[in-house]
N, C-alpha and C positions, 0 to 999 in steps of 0.2 A: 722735232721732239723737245716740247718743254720740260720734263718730268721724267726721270726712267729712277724706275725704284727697280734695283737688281737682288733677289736673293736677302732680302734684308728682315734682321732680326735683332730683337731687342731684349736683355734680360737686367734686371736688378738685383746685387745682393747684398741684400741689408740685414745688419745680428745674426750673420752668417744665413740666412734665408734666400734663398734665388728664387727671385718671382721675372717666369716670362710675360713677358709684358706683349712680345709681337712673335709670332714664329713665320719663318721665313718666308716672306711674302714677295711677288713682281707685280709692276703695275707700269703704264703707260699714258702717260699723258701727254697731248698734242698741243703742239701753239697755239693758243688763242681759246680752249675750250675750258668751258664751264664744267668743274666735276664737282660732286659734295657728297660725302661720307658719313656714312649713317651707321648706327650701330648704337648696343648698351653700354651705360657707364661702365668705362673701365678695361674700354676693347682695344684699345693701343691708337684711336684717330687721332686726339689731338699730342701723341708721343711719335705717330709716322711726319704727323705737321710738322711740330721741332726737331725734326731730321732732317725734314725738307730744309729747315731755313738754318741747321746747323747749330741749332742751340743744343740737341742732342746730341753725341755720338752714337751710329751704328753699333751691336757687338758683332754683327757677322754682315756681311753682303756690303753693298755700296749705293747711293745713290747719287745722279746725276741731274744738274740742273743746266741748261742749257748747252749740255757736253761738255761741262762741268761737274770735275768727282767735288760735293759738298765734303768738304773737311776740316771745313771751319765757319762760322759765323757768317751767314748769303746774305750780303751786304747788295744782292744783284734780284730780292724781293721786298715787296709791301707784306709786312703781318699786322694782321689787326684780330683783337679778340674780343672777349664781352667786357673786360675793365679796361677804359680807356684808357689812351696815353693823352689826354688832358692836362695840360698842369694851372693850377686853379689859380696860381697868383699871374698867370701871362693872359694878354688880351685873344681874343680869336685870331688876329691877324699875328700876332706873335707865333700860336702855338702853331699854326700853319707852314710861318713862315720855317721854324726850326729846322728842320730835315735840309730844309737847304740851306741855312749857315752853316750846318754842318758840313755839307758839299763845298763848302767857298764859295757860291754864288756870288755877284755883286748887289750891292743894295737896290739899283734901278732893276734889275732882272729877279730879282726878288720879288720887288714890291708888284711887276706886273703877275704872275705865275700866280702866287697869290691872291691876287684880283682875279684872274682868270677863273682858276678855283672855287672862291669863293660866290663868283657868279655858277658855275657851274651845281654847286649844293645847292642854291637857293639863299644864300647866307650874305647875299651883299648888303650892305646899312648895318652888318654886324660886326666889321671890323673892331672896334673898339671897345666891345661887350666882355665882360668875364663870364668864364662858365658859369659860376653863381647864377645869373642872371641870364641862364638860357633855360628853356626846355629841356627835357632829355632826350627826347628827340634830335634838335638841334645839336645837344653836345657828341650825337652819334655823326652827324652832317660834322659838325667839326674833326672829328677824329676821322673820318671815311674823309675832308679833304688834305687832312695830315698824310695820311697814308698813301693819296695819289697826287698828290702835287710834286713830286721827283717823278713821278711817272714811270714808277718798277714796270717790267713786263708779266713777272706772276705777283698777283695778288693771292697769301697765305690769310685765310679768315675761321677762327675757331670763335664759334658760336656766337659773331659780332650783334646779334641785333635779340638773342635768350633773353635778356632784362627787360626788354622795353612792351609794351603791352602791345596787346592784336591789332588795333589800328594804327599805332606807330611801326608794327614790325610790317607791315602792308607797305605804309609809305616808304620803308628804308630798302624791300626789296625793288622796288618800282625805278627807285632811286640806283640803287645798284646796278640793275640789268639795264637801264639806258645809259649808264657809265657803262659799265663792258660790251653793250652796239656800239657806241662812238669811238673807243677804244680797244675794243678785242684785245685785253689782255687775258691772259693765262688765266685763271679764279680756280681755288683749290679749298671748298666752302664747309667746313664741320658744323655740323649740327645734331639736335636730337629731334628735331622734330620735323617728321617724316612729310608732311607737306607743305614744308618750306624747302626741303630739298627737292620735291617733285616741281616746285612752280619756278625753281629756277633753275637746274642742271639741267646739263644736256646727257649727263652718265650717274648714275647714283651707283656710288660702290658700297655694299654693304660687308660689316664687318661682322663678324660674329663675338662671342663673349670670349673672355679670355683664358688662355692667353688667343691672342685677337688672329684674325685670318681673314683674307676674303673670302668669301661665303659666295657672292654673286655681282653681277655688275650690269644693272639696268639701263639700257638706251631710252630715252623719257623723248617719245615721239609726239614731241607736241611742236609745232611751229615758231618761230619767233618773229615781232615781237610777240611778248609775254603780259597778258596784267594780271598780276597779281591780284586784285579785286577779283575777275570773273573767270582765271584758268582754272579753277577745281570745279568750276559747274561742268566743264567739258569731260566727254566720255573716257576720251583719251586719260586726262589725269584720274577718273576714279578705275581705270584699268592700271596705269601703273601705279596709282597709292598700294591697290590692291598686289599687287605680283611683288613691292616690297615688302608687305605688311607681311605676307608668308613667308619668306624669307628673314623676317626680323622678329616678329612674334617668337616663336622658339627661343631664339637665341635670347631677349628677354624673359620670358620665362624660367631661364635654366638660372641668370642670375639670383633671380627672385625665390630662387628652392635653394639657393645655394646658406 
């Protein structure tokens, strides 16, 4: 078990105002599985996410990471979101390399991993480029090999590829799901849009509006591997776009009255 979210709930109270944010929810996550969380703005995914990785505190219930109680700051994942952690005056092989001078790594075992990396995005001849001077695409390829070049076991991702347009957010899932075949790590994936979590979960949990809950949790019976270019022509993904869309539909609706 990668994942055990126990009884966990979340409330905020601001100018004396308490807003629940999550009521108390269980969830299960397995080593190595593909999950992504679907729901309307404002349902508590990307607030269950920062519990996961510890930037939040729980108010009620507890969660576990690796049979680990999360109580502080999961220095033992990868998070990545939609505003990169790029930093514009280091070169690509610099911002790479960071996560792991942080680790004490040595120079020589740096510079390989790195390389490694960076072959593996497709980014090799880019070492000494500034993000200025990349694509956005590519600065997504930089931060996605920030993020697995320590080589966490869960990958935390809230809405990492929302910015980038429909044929870059193609290639970045393409990119992703033959990182996690090679690797089968953990991937725990937010998004809003409903068939990007079809074409690459292998569980869609959907949240409802808030204060947030699970609603339902879809097994997305489609084979792997996956492409992204041609999984939505298949019957399979327009039956479960479909059996989420019922499940989600409402639940956007009720914000939109709100």
């Amino acid at each position: 078990m990668a994942i055990a979210v126990e009884a966990v709930e979340k409330r905020y109270v601001a100018r004396g105002r308490e807003t629940v944010a999550l009521s108390p929810i269980d969830l299960r996550i397995e080593a190595g599985e593909f999950v992504a969380f679907v729901g309307p703005s404002g349902c508590g995914k990307s607030t269950l996410l920062n519990m996961v990785a510890g930037i939040l505190p729980a108010t009620a219930g507890r969660i576990l990471h690796d049979g680990r109680v999360v109580d502080r700051i999961n220095t033992h994942v990868g998070y990545m979101t939609q505003q990169d952690s790029v930093l514009p005056w280091r070169t690509v092989f610099e911002n790479v390399e960071l996560p792991l001078r942080f680790r004490g790594l040595g120079s020589a075992e740096r510079q390989q991993k790195v390389g490694e990396m960076l072959s593996r995005v497709g980014l090799s001849g880019f070492e000494a480029a500034y993000p200025i001077e990349l694509s956005g695409g590519m600065r997504k390829r930089v931060a996605l090999a920030q993020l697995l070049v320590y080589e966490p076991g869960t990958l935390l991702m809230d809405e990492p590829f929302g910015a980038l347009d429909a044929q870059l957010k193609l290639l970045m899932q393409k990119q992703l799901l033959d990182i996690w075949a090679a690797g089968q790590q953990t991937v725990v994936f937010v998004t809003h849009d409903l068939a990007e979590a079809v074409t690459l979960a292998q569980r869609v949990v959907v949240f409802s509006g808030r204060p947030g809950r699970i609603k339902a949790i879809d097994e997305i019976d489609i084979p792997y591997p996956r492409d992204p270019f041609r999984v939505r022509f298949l019957p399979a993904f327009e039956a479960a776009y479909a059996r989420l869309w019922d499940q989600l539909a409402p639940e956007i609706a009720k914000g939109e009255a709100v």
